[in-house]
GUBAKE-794895 format. One record per residue: residue in three letters; y, x, z of N, C-alpha, C in turn. Coordinates in steps of 0.2 Angstrom, whole numbers, plus 5000, padded with zeros to 4 digits. Atoms other than C-alpha are relative to their C-alpha. Last residue first. Layout:
N
ALAYXZYXZYXZ ...
! end
This chain:
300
UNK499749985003527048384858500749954998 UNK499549964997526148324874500650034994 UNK499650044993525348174868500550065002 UNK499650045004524648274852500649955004 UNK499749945001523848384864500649954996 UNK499949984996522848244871500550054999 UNK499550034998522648154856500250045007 UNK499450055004521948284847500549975003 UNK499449935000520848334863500650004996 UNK499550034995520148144862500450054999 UNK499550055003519748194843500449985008 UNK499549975001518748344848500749974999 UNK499749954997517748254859500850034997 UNK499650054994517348124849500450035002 UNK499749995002516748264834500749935003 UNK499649945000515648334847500849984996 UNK499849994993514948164853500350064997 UNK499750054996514748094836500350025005 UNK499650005003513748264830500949945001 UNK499449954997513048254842500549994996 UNK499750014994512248074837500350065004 UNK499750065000512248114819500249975006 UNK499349995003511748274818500249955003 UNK499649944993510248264833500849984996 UNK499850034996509748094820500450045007 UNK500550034995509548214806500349955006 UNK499750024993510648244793499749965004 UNK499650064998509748304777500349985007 UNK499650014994509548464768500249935001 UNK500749994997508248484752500450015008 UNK500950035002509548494740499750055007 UNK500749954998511348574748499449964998 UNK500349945007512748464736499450045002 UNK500050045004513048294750499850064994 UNK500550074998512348334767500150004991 UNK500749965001513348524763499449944999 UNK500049975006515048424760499350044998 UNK500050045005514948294774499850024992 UNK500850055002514348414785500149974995 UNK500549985001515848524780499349965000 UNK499749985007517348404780499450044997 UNK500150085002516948334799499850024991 UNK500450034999516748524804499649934995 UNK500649975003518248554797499150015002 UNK500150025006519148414803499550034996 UNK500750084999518948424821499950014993 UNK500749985005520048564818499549975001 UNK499950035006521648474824499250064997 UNK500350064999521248504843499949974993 UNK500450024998521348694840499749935001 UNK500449995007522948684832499350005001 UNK499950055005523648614847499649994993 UNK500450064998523048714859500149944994 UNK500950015003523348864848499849965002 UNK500249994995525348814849499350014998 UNK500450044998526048814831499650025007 UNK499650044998527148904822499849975005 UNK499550004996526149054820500749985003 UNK499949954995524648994820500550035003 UNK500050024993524948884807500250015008 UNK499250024999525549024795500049935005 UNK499549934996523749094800500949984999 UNK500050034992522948904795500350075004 UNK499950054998523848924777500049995009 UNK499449965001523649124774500249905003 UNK499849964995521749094779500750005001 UNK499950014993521548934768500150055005 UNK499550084998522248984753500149995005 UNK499349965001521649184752500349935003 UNK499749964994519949124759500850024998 UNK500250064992519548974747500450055007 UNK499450015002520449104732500049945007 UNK499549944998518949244738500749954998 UNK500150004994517749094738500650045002 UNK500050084996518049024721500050015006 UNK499250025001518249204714500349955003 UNK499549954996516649254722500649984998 UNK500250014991515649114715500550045003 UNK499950055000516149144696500249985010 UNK499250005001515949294697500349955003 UNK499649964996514149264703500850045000 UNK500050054996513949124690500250055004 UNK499450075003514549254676500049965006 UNK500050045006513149374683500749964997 UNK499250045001512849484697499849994992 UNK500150115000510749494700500949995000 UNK500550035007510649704695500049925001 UNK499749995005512249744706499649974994 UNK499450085001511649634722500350034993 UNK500650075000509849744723500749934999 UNK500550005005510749914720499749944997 UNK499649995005512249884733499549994991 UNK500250065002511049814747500350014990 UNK500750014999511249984759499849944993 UNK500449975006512949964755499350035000 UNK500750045005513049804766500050074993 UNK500650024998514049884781499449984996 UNK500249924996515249974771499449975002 UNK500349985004515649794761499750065002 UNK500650045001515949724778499750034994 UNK500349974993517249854783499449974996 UNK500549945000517749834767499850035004 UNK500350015004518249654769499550064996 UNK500450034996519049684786499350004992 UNK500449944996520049784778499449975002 UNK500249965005520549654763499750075004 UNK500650005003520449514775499950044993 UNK500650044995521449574789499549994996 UNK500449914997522749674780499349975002 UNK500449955004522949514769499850055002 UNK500650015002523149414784499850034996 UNK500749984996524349524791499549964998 UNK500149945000525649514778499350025005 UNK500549965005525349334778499850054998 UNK500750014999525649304796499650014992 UNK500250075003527449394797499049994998 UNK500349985008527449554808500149904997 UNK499349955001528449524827499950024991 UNK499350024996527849364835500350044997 UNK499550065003526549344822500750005000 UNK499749945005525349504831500649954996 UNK499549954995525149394848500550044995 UNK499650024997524549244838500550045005 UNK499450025006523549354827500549985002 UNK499749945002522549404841500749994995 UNK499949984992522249234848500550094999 UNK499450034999521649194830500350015004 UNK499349975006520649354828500349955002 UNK499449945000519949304846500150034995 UNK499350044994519549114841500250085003 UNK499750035003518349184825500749985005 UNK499649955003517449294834500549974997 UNK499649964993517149144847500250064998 UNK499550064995516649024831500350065006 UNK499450015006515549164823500649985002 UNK499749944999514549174841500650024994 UNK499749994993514149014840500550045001 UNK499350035003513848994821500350005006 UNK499649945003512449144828500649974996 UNK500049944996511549054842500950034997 UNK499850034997511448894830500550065005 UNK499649995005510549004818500549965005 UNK499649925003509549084829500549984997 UNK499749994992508948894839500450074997 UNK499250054995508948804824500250035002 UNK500149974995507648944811500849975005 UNK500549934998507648834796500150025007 UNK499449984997508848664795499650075003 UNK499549945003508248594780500350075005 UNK500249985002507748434788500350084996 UNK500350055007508648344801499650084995 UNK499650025006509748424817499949994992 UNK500450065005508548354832500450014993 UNK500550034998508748474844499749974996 UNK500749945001510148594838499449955002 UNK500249975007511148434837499650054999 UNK500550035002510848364855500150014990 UNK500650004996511448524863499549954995 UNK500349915001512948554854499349974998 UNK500250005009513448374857499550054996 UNK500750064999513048384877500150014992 UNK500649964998514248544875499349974999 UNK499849965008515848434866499050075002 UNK500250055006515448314881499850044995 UNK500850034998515548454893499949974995 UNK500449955003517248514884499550005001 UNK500549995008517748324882499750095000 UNK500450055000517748334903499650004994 UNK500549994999518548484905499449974999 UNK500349975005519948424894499450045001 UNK500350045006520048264906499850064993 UNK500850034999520248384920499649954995 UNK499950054995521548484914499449985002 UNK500350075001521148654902500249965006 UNK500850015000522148804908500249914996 UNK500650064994523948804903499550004999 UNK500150074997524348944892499849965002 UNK499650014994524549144896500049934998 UNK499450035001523849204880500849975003 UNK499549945004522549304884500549984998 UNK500349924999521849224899500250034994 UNK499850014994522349024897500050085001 UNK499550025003521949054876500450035008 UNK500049924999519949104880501049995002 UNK500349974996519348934884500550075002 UNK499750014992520548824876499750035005 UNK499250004999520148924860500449995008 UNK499849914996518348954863500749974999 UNK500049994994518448734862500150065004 UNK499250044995519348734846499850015006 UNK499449955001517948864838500549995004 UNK500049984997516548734841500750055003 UNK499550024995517048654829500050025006 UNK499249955000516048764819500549965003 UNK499849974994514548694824500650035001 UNK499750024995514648554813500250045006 UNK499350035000514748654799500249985004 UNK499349944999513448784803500549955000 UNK500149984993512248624804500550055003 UNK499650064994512648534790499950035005 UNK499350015001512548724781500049955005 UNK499650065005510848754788500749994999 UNK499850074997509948884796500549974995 UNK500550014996509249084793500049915002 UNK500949975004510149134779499549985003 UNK500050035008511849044783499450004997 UNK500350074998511649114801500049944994 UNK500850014996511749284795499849945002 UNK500449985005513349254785499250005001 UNK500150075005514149184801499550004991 UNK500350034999513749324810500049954997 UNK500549984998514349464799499649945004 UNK500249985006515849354796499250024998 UNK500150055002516549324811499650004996 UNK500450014996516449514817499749914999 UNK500849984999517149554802499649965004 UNK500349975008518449444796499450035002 UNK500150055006519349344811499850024994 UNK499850074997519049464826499749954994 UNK500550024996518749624820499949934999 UNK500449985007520349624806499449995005 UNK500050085003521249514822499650024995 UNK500650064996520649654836500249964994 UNK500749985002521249804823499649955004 UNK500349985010522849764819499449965002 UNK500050055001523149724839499849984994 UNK500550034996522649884843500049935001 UNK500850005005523449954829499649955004 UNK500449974994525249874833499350004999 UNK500350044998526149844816499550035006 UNK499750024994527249944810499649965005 UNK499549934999526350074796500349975006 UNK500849964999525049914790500450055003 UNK500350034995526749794789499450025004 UNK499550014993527449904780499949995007 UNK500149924998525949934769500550015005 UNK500749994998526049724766499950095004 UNK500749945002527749734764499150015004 UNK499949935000528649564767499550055000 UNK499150004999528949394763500150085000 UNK499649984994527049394757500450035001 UNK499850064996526449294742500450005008 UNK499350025002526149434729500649975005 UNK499549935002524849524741500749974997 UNK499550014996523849354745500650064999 UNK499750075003522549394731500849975006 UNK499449945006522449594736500149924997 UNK499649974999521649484753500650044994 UNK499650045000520449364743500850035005 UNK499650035004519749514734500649965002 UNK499549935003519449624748500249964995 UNK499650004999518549454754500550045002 UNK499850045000517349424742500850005004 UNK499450025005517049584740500349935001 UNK499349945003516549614757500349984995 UNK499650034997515449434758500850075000 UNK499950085005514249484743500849995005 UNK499849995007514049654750500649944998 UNK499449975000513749584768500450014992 UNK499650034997512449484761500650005001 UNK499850045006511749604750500549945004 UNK499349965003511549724765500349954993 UNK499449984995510749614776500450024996 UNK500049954996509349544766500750025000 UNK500549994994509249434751500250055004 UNK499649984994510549344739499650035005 UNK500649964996509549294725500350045003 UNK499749925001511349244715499350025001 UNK499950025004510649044716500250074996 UNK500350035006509749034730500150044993 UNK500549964997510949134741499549984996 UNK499849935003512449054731499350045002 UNK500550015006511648884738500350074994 UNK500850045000511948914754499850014993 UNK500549945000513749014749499449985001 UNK500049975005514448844741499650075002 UNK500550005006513748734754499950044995 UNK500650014997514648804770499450004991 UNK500649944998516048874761499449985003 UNK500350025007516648674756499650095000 UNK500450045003517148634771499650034996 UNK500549954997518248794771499349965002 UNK500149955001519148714760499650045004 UNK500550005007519048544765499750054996 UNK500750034997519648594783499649984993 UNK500649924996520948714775499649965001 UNK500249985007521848544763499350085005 UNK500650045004521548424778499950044995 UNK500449984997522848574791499449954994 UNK500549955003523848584776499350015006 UNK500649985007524148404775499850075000 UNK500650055000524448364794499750034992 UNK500549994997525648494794499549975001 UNK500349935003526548454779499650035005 UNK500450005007526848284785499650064996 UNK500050025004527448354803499649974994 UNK500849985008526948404818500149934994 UNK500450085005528548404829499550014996 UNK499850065008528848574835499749965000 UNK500650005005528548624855500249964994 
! end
């Protein structure tokens, strides 16, 4: 197992602020672009992330189109699923319907699919008895955040549902990519991932095309540029983790983002506050995640 160095420690804090910071920025894009209905949503999210793929282009050791011509399809095409559409499409939906502090913290949830799915696709050690423990804990948190998670926090139980299902899209592209690593480099395949994936999304949302072309503006550039450089930074950052790095490991270090988001949606989304459910799950899940840290962080 590698050491976890200074470098490792910093880019895991630079991703979790970065994507932190997705939570607010698209909330209040939906306002602030008039963002409405499915297809606009998708739209908005495709380019976004067709850009931030042809943004990764320069930066990869080897040919992107190479890499599209060698690369095992079936594995391609779980991590462009995986970590772009399928993530995406839900997490976009539960943004419209629920609250960033709330998507935020749920997104920690991610670490736990991880040590679930990992043992069965991956082949690493099951969870032990102390990580079966924080994943209960990490459950009870869940639990008392959708219950009591403060003001702002529209439709709980749907949107909760759907950062769920985000998060478990989300751990099989990782999972995926961690298979595809071994033999492609992890930039080249994240630009495939979020420039396909990106117009898979945009396909889905042209139904919306009409109604997001008459509301872009300067600030909508704007928007898109800032989200599509958050995706190129941090994907190509937490996918070169990925592939140096065990997923139990990397998994216990995403406590962060979570922690990074609430902090960031509580502080810029008007009309969102942190409820006593936040606050006291929120505690237990990002406990949780932190014993896991140290339990991983023990073995390396």
């Amino acid at each position: 197992m590698r050491p976890l160095t200074l470098s490792f420690y910093f880019q895991v804090f630079v991703c979790a602020a970065l994507w932190g910071s997705a939570f607010p920025v698209i909330k209040l894009s939906y306002e602030a672009l008039a963002i409405e209905g499915f297809g606009e949503r998708m739209l908005f999210a495709g380019l976004r992330f067709t850009l931030a793929g042809l943004l990764i282009v320069p930066f990869c050791r080897s040919s992107v189109l190479e890499t599209a011509r060698q690369a095992p399809r079936g594995l391609l095409v779980w991590v462009i699923l995986g970590q772009t559409v399928f993530q995406y499409v839900f997490f976009y939906y539960a943004l419209s319907v629920s609250s960033g502090t709330l998507g935020a913290l749920l997104a920690g949830g991610g670490s736990f699919w991880w040590m679930l799915l990992a043992p069965f696709l991956l082949k690493t050690p099951a969870p032990n008895a102390k990580q079966w423990g924080l994943i209960v804990l990490c459950s009870v948190g869940i639990g008392v955040a959708v219950y009591a998670p403060g003001a702002g926090s529209g439709q709980v139980a749907i949107g909760a549902a759907s950062f769920l299902l985000a998060s478990l899209s989300g751990a099989f592209g990782a999972i995926g990519l961690k298979k595809l690593s071994a033999f492609h480099g992890s930039r080249a395949i994240t630009s495939i991932s979020l420039f396909v994936g990106g117009l898979v999304l945009a396909l889905l949302g042209v139904g919306g095309w009409q109604g997001f072309w008459q509301d872009l503006g300067p600030g909508a550039v704007w928007v898109l540029l800032y989200l599509a450089f958050l995706s190129a930074t941090a994907f190509t950052l937490w996918n070169r983790l990925i592939e140096q790095y065990s997923v139990n490991v990397l998994s216990a270090y995403r406590f962060l983002i979570p922690l990074c988001g609430v902090l960031e949606s509580a502080l810029f989304v008007p009309g969102e506050s942190v409820g006593i459910g936040i606050v006291l799950g929120g505690a237990l899940i990002l406990g949780s995640l932190y014993g896991m840290s140290r339990i991983e962080n023990a073995r390396v």
